[in-house]
N, C-alpha and C positions, 0 to 999 in steps of 0.2 A: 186540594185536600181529598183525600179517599178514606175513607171511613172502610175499616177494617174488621172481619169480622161481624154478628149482625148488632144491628137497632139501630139507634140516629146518632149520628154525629155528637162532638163532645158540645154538652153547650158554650155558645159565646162562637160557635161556626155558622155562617150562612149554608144553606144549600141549595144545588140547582139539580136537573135529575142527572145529571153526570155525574157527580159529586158523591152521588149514595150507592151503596153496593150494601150487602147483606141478603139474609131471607127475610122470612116473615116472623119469624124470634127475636125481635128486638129489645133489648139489654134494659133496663130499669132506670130511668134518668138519672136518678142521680149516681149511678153506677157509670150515665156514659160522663157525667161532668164530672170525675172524681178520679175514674180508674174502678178497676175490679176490685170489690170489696168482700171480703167474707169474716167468716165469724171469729172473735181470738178471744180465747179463755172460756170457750161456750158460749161469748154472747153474740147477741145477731151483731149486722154489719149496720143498724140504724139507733142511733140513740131515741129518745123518744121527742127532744126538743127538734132531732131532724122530720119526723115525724109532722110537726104542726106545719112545715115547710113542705111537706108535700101533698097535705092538704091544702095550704094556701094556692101552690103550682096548679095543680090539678083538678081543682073545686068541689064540689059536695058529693057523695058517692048517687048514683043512679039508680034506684028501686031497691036501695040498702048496700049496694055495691060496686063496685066499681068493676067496667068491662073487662071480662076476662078474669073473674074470681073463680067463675066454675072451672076455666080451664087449669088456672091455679093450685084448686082445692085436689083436681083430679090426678094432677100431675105429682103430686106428693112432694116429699122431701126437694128441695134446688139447690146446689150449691153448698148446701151443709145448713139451709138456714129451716130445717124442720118443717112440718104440716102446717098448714095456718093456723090454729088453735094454738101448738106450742108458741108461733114466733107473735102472734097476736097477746097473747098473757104474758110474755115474758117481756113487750116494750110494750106494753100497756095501752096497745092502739083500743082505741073508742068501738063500741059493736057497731056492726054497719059496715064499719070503713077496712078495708085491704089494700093490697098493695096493686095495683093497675096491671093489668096487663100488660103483653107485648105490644109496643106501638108500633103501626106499620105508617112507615113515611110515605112509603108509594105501592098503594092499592087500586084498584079496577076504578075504583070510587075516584078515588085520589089525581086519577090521571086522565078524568073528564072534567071538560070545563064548569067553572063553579053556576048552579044554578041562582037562580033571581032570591031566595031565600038564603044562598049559604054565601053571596060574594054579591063586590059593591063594582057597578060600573061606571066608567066614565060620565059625564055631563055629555048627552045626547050635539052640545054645540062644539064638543071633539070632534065631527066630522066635517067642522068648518076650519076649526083651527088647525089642525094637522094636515090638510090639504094647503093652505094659505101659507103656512111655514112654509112648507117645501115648493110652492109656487112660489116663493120669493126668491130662493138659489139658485132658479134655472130661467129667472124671466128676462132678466139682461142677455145673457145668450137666445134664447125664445126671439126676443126685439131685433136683436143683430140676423139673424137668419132671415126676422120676415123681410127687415128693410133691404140686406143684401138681395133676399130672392125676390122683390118684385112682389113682396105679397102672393106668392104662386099657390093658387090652389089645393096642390099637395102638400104645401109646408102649414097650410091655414088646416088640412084636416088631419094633420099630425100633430098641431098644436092643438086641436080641438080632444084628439084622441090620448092627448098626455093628461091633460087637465079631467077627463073620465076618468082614468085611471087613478087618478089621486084621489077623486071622491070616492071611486069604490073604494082604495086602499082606507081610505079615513071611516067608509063605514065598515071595513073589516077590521079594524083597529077596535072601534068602540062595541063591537058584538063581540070581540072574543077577547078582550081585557077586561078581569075580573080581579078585586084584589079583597082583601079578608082581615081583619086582626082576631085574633086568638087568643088564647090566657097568654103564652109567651111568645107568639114569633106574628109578622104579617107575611102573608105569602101573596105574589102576584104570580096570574097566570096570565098568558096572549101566546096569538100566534091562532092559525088556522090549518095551514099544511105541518108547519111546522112549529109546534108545542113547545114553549118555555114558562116553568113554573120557578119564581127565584123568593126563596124564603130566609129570611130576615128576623133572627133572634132577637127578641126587644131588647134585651139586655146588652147585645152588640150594637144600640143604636146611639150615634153620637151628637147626630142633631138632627134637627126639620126645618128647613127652609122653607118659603112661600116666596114666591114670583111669581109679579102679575106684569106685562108687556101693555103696552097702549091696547093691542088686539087684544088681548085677556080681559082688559079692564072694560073694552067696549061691550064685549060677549059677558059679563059676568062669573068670569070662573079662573084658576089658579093653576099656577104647575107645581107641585109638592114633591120636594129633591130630599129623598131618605139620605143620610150617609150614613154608614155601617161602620166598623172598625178597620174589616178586612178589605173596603173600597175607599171610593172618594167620591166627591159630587160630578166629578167628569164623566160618570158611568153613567147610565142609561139603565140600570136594573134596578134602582131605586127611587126613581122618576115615574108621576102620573100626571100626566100632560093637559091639562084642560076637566079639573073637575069643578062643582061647584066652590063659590068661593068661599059662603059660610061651612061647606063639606071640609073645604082645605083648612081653614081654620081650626074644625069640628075634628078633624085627622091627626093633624100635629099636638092639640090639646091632648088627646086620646092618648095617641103614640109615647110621649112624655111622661104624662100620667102613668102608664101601666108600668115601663121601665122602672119608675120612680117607685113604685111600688114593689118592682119585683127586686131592685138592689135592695131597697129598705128592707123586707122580706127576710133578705139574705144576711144582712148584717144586725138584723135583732136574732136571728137562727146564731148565726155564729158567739153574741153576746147573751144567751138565753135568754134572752126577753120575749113580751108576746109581740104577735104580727102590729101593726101600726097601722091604725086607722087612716082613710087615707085624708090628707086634708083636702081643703077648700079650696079651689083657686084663688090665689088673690095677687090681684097686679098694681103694683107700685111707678111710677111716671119718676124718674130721674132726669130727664131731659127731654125739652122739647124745643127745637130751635126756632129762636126769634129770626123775624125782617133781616136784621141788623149783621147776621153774621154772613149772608150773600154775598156782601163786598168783599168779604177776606177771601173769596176767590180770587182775586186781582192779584194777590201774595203767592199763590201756587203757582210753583214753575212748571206743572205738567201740564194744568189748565193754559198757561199765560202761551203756551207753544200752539194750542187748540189749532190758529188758523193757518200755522205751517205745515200742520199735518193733514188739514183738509186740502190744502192747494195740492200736497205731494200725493193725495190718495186721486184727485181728480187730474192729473200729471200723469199718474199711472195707469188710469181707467183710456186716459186719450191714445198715451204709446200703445197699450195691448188691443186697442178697437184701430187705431189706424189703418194698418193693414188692409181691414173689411169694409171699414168703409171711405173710400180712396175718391168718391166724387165731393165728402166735405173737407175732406182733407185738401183737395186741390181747390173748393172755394176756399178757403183758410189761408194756402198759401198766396193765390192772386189776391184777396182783400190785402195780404202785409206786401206784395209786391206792387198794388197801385195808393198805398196811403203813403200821405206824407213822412217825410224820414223824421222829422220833428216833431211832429205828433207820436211817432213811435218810442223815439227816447226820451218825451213826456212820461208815455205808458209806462216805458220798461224801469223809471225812476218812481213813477208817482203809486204802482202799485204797491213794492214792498215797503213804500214809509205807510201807505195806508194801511196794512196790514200792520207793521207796527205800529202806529196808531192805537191801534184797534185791538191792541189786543189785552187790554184789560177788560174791555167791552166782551171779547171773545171769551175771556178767562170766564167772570163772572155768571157769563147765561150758563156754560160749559159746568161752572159750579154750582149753579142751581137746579140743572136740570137732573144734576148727578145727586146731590144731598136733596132735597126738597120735601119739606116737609119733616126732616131725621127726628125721630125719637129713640130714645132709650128708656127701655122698661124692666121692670123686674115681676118675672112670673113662673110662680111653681119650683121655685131653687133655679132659673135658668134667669139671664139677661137678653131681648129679645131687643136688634134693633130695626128699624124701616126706616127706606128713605129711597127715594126716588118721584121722578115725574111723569114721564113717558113708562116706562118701567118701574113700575115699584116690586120694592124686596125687602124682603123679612128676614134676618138672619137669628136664629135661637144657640146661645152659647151658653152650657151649661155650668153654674158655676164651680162644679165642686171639679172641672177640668180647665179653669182657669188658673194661673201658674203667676200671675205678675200682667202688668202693664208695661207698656212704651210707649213714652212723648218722643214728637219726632218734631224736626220743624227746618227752616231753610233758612240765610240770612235774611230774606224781606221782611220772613215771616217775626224775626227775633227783633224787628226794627219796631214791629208792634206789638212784643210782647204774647204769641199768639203760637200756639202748637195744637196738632192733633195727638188723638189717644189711639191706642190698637191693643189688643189683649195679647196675652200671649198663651195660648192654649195646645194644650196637649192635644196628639193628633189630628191639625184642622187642615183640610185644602183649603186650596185657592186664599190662602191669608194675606194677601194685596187687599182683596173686596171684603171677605168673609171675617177678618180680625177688627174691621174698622169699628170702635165706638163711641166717635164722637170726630167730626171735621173739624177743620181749622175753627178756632175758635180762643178769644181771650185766656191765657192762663189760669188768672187765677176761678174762673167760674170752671173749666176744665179741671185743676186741681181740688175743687167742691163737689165736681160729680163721682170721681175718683174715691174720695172721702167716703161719699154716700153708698155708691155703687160699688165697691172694691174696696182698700185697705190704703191709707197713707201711709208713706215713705217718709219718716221725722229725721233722718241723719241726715248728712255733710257728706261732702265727695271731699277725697283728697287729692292734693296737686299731684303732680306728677313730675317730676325729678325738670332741674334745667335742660340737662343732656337730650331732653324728650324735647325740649324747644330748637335749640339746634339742628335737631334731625329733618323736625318740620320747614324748618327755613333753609335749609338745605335742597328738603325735595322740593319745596315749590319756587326758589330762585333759581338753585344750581342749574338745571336743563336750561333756561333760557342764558345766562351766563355762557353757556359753551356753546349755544347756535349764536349768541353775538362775538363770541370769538372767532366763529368761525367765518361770519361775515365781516368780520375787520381784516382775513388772512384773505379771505378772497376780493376785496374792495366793494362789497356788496351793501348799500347803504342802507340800504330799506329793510333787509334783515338786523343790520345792527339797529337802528330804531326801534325796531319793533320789539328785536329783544328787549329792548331794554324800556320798555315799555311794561311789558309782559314782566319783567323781572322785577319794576316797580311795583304793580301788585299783585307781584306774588309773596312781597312783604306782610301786609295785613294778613294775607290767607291763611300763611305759615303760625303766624301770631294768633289767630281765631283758632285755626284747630289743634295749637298748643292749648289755647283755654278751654276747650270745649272738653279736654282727656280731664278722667276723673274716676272714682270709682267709691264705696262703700258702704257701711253694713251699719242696719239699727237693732240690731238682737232677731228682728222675724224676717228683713228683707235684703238682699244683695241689689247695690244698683251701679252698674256700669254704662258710663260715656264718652262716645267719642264724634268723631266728624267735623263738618264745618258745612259744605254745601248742602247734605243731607245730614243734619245732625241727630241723634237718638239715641236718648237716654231707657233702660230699662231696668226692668224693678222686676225681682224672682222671689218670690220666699225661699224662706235659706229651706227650707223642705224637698224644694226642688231641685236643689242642687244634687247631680251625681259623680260630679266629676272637679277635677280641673288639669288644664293644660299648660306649663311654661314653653314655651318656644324664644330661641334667641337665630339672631342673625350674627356675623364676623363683625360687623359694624357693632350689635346692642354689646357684645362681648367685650368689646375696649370700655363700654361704658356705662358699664354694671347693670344694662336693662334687659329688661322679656317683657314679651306678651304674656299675660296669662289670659287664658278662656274660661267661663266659665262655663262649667256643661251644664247641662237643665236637659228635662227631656221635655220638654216643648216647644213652641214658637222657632226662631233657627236653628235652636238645636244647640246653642252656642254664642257670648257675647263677651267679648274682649276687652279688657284693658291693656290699650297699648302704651310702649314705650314706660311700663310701671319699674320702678327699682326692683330689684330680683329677690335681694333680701325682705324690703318691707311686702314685696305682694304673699312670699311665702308667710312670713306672718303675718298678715290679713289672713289666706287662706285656712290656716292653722285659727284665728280667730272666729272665723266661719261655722267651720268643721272641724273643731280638733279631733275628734274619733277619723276620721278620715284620715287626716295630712299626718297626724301627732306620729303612728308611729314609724314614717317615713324617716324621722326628723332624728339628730340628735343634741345634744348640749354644745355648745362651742368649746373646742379647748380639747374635746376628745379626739385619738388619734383613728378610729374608721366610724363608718357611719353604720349607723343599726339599726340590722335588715327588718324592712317592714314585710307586709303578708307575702310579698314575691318572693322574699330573700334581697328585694332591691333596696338601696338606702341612698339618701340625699344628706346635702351636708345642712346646715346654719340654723335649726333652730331648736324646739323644746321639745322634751319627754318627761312622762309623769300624769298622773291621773288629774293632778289637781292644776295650781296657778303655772302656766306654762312659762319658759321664759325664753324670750326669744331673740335675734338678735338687736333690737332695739332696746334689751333689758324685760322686768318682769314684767308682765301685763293680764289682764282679767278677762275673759274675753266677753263674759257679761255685763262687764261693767257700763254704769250705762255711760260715761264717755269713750267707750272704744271707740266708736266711729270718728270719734274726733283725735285718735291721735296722731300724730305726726309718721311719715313713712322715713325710715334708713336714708339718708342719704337727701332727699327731697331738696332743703335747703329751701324750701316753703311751708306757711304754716296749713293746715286744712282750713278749706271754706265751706261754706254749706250751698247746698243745693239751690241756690236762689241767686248763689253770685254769676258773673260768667257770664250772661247771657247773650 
């Protein structure tokens, strides 16, 4: 972004010093967050309710005035908005108080590092953690060099002379990073030769993270991951690496707070109300996890693979070091060329049943080390969860950018009744780790923190047409079906077995993730599902919906089906019911959002369709302001059994969210 023109940037922008261009006449804030404003029918360009709003912004005036009134007062007339007496009398600003001066973003002041009074620096034991970080990714290669060279003197004072260097790096780190909050923005500055200041409108702020490492937790102190609108937690410019840990706490409460206060701010401005005192913090415990739910580690298929990904990362580390070191390599080989050949295909048999064995065992610690400890909180309008052992992390998701829930779950997991939760929020990275709010865990104590913590889902899902079951036993028989054809043309035994092995169960599969497709609506929420190995049901308020998509294939077209998507602007962006009837999901969707679908749509019986706001028009269902009627006949779309009604074509009745599983 390049700011055009002088003053700062529009709000709701970050800035770095590349980013700002202007002079030193910078525009009047709410002039850059708005556009150029000037006077219409004689009056100023500020009402007076805007007014309390920029008192609030910009705090109490300074010895009766605010900086830059004389230059103000001197400059006369601006813009057409008169001498300060006229524009002060005629929007009834309070005595004392004027309009602010030119703000200058980048001043002589501004562009020396923050003093011990104006800016907060790292935790002094940053010059241990930041050195130790980066001795971690260079010390496998470091060991390989010294053991290849003989430990040679010259490599032992190159290694000596790396590891200075990283200490002075980590004490030049912690002397010249300084970071600040301000009525609206925090701005961090570092760097020593080279100077980077990156500032961070609170109001573009979308959450705070806290991570603490086994090292952090030993040293006492935090790493605090800003994310901004216009970045993501993958950047590095909203990261402070090792400060105190009641600081990090102290930072993120702070952070939150002021935001909170400056939307609020904004939206009693916009509703003329007055400013809003700010509350009280107060934290609410929705979850704390018991003993008991560590075993349902055992049920995860990411977990339960744990010790094939260790053997394959230690497999990896052997081929890429072999090369270097070539005298253990050839002990290695003589040990397997002087052991007995029976002891060897002991080993090469008795390892991987050990490993599977083991790997509930594996799963589980793999599962505790990663949840341990989880809570879910509620604090300050935000849900805040932690969980970790070795690592612990905080994650803050605020609610009013939460959009819906999704249960997810796998068949072991469905064998006990047991799913996880994930939010689904507008603009969040990393949403694998950072959506997570609640592990595997019992359904229905999951559907009780949901209740608590978020909004229940009271509808039914509806089936989904026969033709949708076919499709599935289709795709999951038919391919082993023709590679066992293909080995009966060839005389090939062991592939026709196996197909037809494979093709045996890929009957249930077919039949599980025919039952698992579902989809609808209880007046506030959309919830669609589908899957089978990974199953995942999600829940939108109908608020969020902005969209929807049909898609058909040459196949759904003989048999009357589509996909529809539902758009949402959160979590993927996007969640499907597939294989739905093409008529019924139109009318679902038209039950949804009739202002949206309705006037797409027309009456049946008429001869074209009528052109919605494109000019485009679709065929098969209802228009008219009031009871729509669609092609299943009339229907209410508030009524409170629409979720329960039957789809076109289905040739099933609807069940409710609880059958299925």
């Amino acid at each position: 972004m390049s700011a055009q023109g002088n003053g700062p940037p529009p709000r709701g922008e970050s800035t770095s010093r590349s980013d700002v261009a202007g002079g030193a006449s910078g525009a009047y804030p709410r002039e850059a967050a708005e556009g150029p404003v000037g006077p219409a029918g004689g009056q100023g360009p500020y009402p007076q309710d805007a007014w309390a709003y920029e008192r609030a912004r910009w705090g109490p005036p300074q010895g009766g005035a605010y900086p830059g009134q004389v230059q103000w007062q001197a400059q006369g007339p601006q813009n057409g908005w008169g001498p300060q007496s006229q524009w002060g009398n005629a929007h009834g600003v309070p005595e004392g108080h004027h309009p602010p001066g030119p703000r200058e973003w980048w001043t002589e002041e501004a562009s020396q590092p923050f003093t011990s009074e104006s800016g907060r620096r790292l935790s002094p034991r940053s010059m241990v953690v930041g050195p130790i970080n980066q001795l971690r990714s260079i010390l496998l290669p470091i060991l390989i060099g010294l053991v290849i060279g003989g430990f040679n003197p010259w490599l032992l004072a190159a290694t000596g002379a790396t590891v200075v260097m990283l200490l002075v790096g980590g004490f030049v780190t912690w002397q010249t990073l300084r970071y600040e909050i301000t009525d609206d923005r925090i701005e961090i500055r570092k760097g020593l030769i080279r100077r980077e200041r990156r500032t961070i409108p609170l109001e573009r702020i979308r959450g705070v993270d806290v991570t603490s490492s086994l090292l952090h937790r030993m040293l006492g102190v935090s790493v605090v991951h800003i994310e901004a609108a216009a970045g993501s937690m993958a950047t590095e410019d909203g990261k402070l690496d090792a400060v105190d840990a009641a600081e990090a706490d102290r930072l993120r409460g702070e952070l939150l707070r002021r935001r909170a206060v400056l939307t609020e701010t904004g939206e009693a401005r916009t509703e003329g109300d007055e400013e809003p005192a700010a509350a009280e913090p107060e934290t609410v415990t929705y979850f704390e996890m018991p003993r008991s739910w560590y075993l349902f580690g055992a049920l995860s298929l990411a977990h339960l693979l744990t010790p094939f990904a260790l053997l394959a990362t230690a497999i990896g580390l052997l081929q890429q070091s072999a090369a270097q070191m070539e005298a253990a390599t050839d002990t290695v080989v003589g040990w397997i060329d002087a052991t007995d050949r029976a002891l060897l295909t002991t080993l090469a048999i008795g390892i991987p049943v050990a490993l599977v064995l083991l790997m509930p065992v594996f799963a589980v610690v793999s599962y505790t080390v990663t949840n341990w400890g989880f809570t879910l909180k509620g604090r300050e309008g935000s849900l805040v969860a932690e969980r970790g052992l070795l690592t612990r992390r905080s994650v803050t998701l605020e609610k009013r950018r939460i959009r819906g829930h999704e249960l997810q779950d796998n068949p072991l997991e469905r064998t006990r009744s047991a799913v996880r939760l994930r939010a689904i929020v507008t603009g969040l990275g990393e949403v694998a780790t950072r959506a997570v709010l609640l592990p595997t865990g019992p359904r229905p104590q999951v559907a009780s923190v949901v209740e608590r913590a978020l909004d229940r889902y009271d509808g039914g899902l509806r089936r989904h047409p026969r033709a949708a079951l076919s499709r599935r036993l289709i795709r999951s028989v038919g391919p082993f079906l023709l590679t066992g054809a293909v080995g009966v043309a060839l005389d090939w035994n062991w592939l026709v077995i196996a197909s037809a092995v494979m093709a045996v169960l890929g009957v249930p599969l077919g039949i599980d993730r025919y039952r698992s497709l579902g989809h609808g609506y209880d007046g506030a929420y959309v919830s669609v599902r589908s899957g089978s190995l990974q199953r995942g049901q999600a829940v939108v308020e109908r608020s969020a919906v902005i969209g929807w998509t049909w898609t058909q294939t040459l196949f759904q077209r003989r048999s009357g089906l589509a996909n529809l998507q539902v758009t949402v602007g959160a979590g993927a962006g996007g969640y499907t019911a597939q294989d739905a009837s093409l008529p019924g999901s139109v009318a679902f969707a038209a039950d949804v959002t009739p202002a949206m679908v309705r006037p797409f749509l027309v009456e049946r019986g008429t001869s074209s369709a009528q052109p919605g706001p494109s000019g485009a028009g679709v065929s098969s269902a209802p228009e008219g302001p009031e009871s729509p009627t669609g092609p299943e006949g009339p229907s209410n779309p508030t009524a409170p059994d629409a979720p329960e009604r039957r789809d076109a074509h289905d040739g099933e009745s609807p069940r409710t969210a609880d059958e299925d599983r």
